[in-house]
PATORNU-369244 format. One record per residue (C-alpha): residue number from 1; x negated, y negated, z negated. Coordinates in Angstrom, 1 decimal, decimal comma. Each point is the difference from the previous one (the first is absolute). Example, Ala and Ser with C-alpha at 12.3 -4.5 7.8 and 13.67 -1.06 7.14 Angstrom:
<rec><seq>1</seq><px>-12,3</px><py>4,5</py><pz>-7,8</pz></rec>
<rec><seq>2</seq><px>-1,4</px><py>-3,4</py><pz>0,7</pz></rec>
***
This chain:
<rec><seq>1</seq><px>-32,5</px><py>-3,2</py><pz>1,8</pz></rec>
<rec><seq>2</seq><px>3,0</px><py>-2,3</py><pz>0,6</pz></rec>
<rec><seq>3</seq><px>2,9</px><py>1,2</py><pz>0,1</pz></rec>
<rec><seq>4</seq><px>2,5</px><py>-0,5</py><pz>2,9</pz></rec>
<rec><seq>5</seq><px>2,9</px><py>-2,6</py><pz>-0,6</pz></rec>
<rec><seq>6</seq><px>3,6</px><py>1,2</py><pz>-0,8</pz></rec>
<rec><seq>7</seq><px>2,5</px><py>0,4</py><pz>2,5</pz></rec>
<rec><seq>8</seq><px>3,8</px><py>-0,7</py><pz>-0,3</pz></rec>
<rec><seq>9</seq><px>2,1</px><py>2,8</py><pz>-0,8</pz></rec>
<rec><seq>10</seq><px>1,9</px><py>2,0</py><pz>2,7</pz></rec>
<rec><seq>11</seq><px>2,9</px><py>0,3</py><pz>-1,6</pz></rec>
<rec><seq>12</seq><px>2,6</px><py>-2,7</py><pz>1,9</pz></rec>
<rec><seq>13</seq><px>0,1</px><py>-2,8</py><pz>-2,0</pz></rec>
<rec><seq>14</seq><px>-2,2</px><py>0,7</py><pz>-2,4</pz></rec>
<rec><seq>15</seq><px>-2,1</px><py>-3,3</py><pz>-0,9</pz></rec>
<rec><seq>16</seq><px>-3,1</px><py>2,2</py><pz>-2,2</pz></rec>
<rec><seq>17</seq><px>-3,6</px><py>0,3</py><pz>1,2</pz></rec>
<rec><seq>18</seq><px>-1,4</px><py>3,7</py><pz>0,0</pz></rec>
<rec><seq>19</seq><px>-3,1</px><py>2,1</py><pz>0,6</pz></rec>
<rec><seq>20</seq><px>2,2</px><py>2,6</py><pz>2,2</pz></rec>
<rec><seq>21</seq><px>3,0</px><py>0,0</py><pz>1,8</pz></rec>
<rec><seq>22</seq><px>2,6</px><py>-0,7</py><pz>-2,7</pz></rec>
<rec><seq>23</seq><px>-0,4</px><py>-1,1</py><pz>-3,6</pz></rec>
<rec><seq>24</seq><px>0,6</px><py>1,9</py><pz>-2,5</pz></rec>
<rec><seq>25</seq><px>3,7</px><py>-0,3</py><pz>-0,9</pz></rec>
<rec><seq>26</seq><px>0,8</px><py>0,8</py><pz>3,8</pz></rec>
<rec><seq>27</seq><px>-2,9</px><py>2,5</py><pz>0,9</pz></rec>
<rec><seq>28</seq><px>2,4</px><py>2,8</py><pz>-1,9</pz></rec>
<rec><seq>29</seq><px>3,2</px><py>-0,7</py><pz>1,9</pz></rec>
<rec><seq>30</seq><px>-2,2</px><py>-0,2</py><pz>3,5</pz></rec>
<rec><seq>31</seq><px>-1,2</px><py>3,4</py><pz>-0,6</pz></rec>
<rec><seq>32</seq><px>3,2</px><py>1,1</py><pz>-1,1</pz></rec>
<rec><seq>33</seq><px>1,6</px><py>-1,5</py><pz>3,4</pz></rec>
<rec><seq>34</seq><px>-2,7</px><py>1,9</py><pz>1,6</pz></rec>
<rec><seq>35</seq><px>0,4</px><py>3,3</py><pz>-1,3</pz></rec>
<rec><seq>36</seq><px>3,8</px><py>0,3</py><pz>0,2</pz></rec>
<rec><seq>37</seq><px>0,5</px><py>-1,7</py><pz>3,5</pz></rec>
<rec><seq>38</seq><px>-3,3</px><py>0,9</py><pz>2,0</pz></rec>
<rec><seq>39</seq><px>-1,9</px><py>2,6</py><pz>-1,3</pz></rec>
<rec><seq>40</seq><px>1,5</px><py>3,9</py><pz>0,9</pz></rec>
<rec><seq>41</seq><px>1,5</px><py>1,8</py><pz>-3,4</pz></rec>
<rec><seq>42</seq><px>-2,3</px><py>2,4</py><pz>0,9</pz></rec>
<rec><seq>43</seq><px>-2,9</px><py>-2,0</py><pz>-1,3</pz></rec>
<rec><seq>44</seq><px>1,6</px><py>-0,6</py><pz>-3,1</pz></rec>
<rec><seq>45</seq><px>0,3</px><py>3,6</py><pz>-0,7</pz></rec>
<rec><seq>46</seq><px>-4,1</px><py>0,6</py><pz>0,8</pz></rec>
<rec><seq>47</seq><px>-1,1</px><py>-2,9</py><pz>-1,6</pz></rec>
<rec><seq>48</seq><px>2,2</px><py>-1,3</py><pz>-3,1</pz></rec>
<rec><seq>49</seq><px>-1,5</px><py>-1,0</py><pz>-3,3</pz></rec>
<rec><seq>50</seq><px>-1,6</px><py>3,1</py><pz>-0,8</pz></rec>
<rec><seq>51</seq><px>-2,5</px><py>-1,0</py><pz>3,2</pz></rec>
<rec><seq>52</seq><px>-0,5</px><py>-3,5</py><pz>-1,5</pz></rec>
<rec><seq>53</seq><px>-1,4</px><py>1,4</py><pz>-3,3</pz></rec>
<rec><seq>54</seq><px>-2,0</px><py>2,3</py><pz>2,1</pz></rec>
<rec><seq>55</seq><px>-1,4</px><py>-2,5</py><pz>2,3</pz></rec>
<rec><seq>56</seq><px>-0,2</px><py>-3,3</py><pz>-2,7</pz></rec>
<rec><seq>57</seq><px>-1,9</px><py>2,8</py><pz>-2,0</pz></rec>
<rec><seq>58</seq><px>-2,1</px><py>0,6</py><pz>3,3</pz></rec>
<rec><seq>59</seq><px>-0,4</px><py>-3,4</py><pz>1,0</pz></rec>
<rec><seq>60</seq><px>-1,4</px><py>-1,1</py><pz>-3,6</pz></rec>
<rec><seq>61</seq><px>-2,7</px><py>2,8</py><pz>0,5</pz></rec>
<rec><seq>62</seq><px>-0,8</px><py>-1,1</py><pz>3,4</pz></rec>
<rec><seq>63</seq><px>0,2</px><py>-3,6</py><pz>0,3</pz></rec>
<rec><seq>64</seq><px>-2,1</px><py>-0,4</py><pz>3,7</pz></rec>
<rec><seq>65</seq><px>1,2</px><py>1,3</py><pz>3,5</pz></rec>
<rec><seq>66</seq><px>-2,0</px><py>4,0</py><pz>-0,3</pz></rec>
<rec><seq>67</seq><px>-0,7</px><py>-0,6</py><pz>3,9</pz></rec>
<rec><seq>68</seq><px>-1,9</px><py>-3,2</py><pz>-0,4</pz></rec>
<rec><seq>69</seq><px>-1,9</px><py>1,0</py><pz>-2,7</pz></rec>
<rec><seq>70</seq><px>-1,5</px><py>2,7</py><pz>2,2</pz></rec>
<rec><seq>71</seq><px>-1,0</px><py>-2,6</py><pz>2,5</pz></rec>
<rec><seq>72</seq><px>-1,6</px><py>-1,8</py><pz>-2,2</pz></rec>
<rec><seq>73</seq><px>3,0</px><py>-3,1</py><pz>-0,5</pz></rec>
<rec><seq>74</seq><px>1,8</px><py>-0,9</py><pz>-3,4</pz></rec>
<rec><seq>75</seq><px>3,7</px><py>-0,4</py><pz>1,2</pz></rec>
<rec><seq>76</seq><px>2,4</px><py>0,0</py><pz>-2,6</pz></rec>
<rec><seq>77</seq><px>2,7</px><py>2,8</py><pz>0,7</pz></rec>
<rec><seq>78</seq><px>3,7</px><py>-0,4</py><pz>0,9</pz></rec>
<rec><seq>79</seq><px>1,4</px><py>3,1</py><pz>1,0</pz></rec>
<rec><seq>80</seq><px>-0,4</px><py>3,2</py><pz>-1,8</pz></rec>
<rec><seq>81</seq><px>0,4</px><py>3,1</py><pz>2,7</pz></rec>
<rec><seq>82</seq><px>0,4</px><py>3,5</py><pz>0,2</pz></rec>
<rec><seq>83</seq><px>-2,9</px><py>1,9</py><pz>1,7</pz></rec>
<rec><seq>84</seq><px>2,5</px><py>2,7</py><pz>1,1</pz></rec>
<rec><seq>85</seq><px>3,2</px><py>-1,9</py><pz>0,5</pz></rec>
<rec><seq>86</seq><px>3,2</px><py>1,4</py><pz>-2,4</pz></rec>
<rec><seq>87</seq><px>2,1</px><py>0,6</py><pz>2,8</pz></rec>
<rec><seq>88</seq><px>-2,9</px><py>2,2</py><pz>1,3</pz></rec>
<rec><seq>89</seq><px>-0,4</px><py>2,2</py><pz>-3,1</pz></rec>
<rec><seq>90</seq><px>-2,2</px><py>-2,8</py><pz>-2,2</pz></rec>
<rec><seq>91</seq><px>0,3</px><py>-0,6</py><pz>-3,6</pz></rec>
<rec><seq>92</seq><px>-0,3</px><py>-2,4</py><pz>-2,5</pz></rec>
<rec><seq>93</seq><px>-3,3</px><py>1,6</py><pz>-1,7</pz></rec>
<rec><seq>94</seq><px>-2,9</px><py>-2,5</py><pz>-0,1</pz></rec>
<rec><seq>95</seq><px>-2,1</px><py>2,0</py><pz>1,9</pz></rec>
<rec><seq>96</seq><px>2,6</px><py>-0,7</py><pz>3,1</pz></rec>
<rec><seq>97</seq><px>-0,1</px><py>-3,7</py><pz>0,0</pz></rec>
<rec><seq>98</seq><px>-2,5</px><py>-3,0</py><pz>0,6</pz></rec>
<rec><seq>99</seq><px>0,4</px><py>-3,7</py><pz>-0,5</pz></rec>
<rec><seq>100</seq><px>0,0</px><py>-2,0</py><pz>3,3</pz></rec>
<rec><seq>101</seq><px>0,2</px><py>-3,7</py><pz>0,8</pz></rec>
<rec><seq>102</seq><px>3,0</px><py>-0,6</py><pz>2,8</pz></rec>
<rec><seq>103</seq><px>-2,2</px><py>0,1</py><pz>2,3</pz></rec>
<rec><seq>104</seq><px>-1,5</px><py>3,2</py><pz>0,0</pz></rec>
<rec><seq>105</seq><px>3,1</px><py>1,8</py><pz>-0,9</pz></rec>
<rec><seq>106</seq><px>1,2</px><py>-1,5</py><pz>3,3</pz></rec>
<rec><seq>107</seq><px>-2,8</px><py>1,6</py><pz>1,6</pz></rec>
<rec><seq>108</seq><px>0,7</px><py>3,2</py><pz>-1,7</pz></rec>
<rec><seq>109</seq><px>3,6</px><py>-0,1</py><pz>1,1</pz></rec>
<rec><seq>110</seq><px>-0,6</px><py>-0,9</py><pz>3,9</pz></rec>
<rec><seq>111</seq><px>-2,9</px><py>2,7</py><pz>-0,4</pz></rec>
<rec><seq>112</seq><px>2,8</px><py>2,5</py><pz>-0,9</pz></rec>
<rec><seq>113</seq><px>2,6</px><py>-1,0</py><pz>2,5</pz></rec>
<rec><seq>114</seq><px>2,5</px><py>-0,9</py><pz>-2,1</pz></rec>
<rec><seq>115</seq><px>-0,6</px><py>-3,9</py><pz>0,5</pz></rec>
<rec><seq>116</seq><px>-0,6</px><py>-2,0</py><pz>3,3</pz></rec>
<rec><seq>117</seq><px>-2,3</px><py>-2,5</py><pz>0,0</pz></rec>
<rec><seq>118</seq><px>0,9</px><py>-3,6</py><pz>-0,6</pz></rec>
<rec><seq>119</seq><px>-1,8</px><py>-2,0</py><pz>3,4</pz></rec>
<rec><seq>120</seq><px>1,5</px><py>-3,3</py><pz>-1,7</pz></rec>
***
């Protein structure tokens, strides 16, 4: 299967071609941008580098989206989610998460009421 042509980097000014958004030298500082200036302290505290390990570990184990599978579809997975959210008494324990391609944890997430839907 081909693969899709690289893109130019995000990153202003930046002349490189990449797979994702940025490449590789400016991928760290856009996630570092992203965590200090938009993303609440409070999701730092719940999900730091202790939940990477957990959910690399996770992901590695369970490389396709858990909801496709059931419907028959091999989507790889993006997202790794917590069944019963941590804010809602959830935990990190394997048996309380499932790998999930954007889309379906989307779903999940407007499902729950704590999304609205994107009518884009």
């Amino acid at each position: 299967m081909p693969y899709k042509p690289k893109k130019p980097c995000k990153w202003p000014g930046c002349p490189r071609l990449t797979d994702g958004l940025y490449c590789d030298e400016h991928k760290a500082l856009a996630d570092k941008n992203y965590n200090q200036y938009i993303r609440s302290p409070e999701h730092n505290k719940k999900y730091g580098p202790q939940w990477r390990k957990i959910r690399n570990r996770y992901a590695k184990k369970h490389p396709l989206c858990e909801r496709c599978l059931k419907e028959g579809r091999l989507t790889p997975m993006t997202e790794v989610h917590h069944i019963l959210p941590v804010n809602r008494g959830g935990s990190n324990d394997e048996s309380n998460l499932m790998s999930l391609c954007h889309s379906c944890h989307e779903k999940i997430h407007i499902e729950l009421g704590d999304r609205k839907p994107n009518h884009g």
